[in-house]
C-alpha positions as CSV (number, residue, x, y, z in Angstrom):
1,X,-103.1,-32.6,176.4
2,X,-100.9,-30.3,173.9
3,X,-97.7,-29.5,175.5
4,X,-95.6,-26.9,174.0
5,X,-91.7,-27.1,173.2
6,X,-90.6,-23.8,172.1
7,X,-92.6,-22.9,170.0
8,X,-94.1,-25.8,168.6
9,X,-97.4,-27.8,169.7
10,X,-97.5,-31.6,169.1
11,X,-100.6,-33.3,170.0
12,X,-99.1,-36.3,171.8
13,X,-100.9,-39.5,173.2
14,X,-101.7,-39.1,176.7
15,X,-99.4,-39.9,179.3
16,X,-96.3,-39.8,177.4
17,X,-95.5,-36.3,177.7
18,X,-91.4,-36.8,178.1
19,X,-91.8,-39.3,174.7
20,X,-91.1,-37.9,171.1
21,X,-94.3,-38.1,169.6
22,X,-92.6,-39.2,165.6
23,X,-95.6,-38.7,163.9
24,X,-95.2,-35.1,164.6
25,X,-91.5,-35.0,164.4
26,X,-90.7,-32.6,161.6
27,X,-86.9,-34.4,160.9
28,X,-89.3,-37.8,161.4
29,X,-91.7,-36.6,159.4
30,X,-89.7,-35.1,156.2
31,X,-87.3,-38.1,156.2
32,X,-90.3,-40.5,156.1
33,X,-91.8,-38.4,152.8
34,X,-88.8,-38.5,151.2
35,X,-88.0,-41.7,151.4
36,X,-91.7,-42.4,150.1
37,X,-91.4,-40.2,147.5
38,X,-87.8,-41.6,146.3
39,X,-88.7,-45.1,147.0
40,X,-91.8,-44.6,144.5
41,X,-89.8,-42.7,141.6
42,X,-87.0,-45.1,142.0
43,X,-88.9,-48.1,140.6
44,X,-89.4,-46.4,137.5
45,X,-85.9,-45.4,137.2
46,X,-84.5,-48.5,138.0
47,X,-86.3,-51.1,135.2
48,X,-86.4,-48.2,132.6
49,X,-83.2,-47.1,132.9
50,X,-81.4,-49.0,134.9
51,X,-80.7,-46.4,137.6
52,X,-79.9,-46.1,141.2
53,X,-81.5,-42.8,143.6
54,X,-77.8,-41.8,143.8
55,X,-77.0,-42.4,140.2
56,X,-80.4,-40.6,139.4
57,X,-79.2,-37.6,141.5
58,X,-75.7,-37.4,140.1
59,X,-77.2,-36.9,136.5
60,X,-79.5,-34.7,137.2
61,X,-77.0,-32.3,139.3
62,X,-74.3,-33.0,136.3
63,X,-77.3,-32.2,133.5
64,X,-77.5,-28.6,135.0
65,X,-73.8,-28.1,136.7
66,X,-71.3,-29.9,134.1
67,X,-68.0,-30.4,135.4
68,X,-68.3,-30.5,138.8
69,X,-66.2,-32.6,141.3
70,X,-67.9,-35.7,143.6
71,X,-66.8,-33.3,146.3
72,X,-68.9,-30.7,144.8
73,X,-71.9,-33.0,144.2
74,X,-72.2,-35.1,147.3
75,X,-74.0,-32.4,149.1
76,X,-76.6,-31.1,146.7
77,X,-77.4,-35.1,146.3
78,X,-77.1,-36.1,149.7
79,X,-75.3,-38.2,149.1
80,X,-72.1,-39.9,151.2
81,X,-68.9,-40.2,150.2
82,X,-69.3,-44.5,149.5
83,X,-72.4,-43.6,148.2
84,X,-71.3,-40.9,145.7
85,X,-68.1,-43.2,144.6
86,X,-70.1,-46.7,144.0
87,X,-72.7,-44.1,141.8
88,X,-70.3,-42.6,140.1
89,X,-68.1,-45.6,139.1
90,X,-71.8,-47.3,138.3
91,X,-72.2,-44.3,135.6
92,X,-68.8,-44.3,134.5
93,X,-69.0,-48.1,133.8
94,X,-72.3,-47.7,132.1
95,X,-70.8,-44.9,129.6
96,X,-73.0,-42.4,130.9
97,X,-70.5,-40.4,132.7
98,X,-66.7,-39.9,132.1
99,X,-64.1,-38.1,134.1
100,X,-62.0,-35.1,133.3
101,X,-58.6,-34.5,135.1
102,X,-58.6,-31.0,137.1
103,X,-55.4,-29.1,136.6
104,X,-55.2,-27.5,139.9
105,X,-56.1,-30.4,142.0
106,X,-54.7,-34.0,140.2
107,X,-56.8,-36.0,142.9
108,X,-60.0,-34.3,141.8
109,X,-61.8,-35.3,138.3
110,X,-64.5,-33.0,136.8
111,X,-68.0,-35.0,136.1
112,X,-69.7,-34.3,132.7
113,X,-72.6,-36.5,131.0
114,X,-71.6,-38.7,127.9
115,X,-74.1,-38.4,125.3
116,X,-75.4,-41.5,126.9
117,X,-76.3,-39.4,130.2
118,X,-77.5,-37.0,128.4
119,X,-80.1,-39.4,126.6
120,X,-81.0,-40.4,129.8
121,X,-81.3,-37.2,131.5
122,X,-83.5,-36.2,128.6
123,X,-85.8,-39.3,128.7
124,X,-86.4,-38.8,132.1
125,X,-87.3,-35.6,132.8
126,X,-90.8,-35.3,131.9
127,X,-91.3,-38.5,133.7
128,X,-90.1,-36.5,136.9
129,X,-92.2,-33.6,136.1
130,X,-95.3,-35.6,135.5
131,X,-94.4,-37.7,139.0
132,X,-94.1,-33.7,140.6
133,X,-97.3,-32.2,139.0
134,X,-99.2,-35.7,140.4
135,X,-97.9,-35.1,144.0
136,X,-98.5,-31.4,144.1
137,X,-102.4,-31.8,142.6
138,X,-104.3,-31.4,145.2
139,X,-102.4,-27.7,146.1
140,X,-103.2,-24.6,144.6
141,X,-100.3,-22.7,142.9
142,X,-100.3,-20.2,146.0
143,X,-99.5,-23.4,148.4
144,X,-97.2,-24.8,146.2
145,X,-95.2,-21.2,146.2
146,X,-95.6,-21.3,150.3
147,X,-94.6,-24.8,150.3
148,X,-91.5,-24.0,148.1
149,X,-91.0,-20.9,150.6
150,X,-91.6,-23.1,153.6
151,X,-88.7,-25.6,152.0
152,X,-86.3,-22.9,151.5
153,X,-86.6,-21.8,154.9
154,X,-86.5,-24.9,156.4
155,X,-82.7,-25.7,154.3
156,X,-81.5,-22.7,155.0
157,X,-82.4,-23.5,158.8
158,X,-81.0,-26.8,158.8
159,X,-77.4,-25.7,157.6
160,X,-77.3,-22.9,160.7
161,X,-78.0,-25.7,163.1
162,X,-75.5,-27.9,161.3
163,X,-73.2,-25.1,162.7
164,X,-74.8,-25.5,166.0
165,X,-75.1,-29.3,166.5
166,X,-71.6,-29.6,165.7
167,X,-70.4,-27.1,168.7
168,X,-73.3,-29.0,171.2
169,X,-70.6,-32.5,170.2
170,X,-67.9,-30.3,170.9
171,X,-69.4,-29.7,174.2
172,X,-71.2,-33.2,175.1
173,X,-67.7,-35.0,173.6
């Protein structure tokens, strides 16, 4: 038995037609291979360099987008406000990341890399490449670019619904 919502099939157990089948959940299904594939890397970042998925994140968004705020950053990395602040104070402490005061908003401090992030950042990016190139071996280079496309998509989908989710709490409230 396939039964169809909208228009997308998942093949679910028998019997269970009104039960969300997760393993063919997309959000399920997404969150599940992300937190695999962070989970893995992490391990490496943590006893080689001593660094936390957030912390990890935070570098590699401030190694391509100096100066920008935790406000800024906490999105691209996912990241919650505790989250982003316990990270970035981690960093700070650790001389791999110092604040800048921004003139037009005195709350707000502008991010950049010490040298010491910088080393850091440096160090570890071929390790994430190699870690990328190993998960994406088995695709060819034309389903890596669908897969990249599919991604794209896919974000570009979620932040509409975000709209939309946020006006059916309005309602259901």
């Amino acid at each position: 038995m396939i039964p169809v919502y909208g228009k997308v099939k998942a093949d679910l157990m028998t019997d269970v037609s009104d039960a969300l089948y997760l393993p063919r959940f997309l959000p399920y299904r997404l969150t599940k291979l992300a937190g695999a594939v962070s989970r893995s890397i992490a391990g490496l970042y943590s006893e080689m360099f001593d660094l936390t998925i957030p912390e990890w994140r935070i570098v590699a968004i401030l190694g391509s987008h100096p100066g920008m705020t935790a406000r800024d950053i906490g999105p691209l990395a996912s990241l919650d406000k505790v989250s982003m602040s316990r990270a970035i104070d981690r960093l700070v402490k650790a001389g791999r990341l110092e604040k800048r005061a921004v003139t037009a908003d005195r709350r707000a401090a502008a991010l950049y890399l010490t040298k010491s992030g910088h080393d850091v950042l440096h160090r570890i990016k071929p390790l994430a490449q190699e870690y990328e190139d190993r998960l994406l071996d088995d695709f060819t280079v034309e389903e890596i670019e669908q897969l990249d496309d599919f991604l794209n998509r896919l974000d570009a989908k979620a932040d509409e619904l975000t709209e939309f989710t946020g006006k059916i709490e309005e309602i259901a409230g």
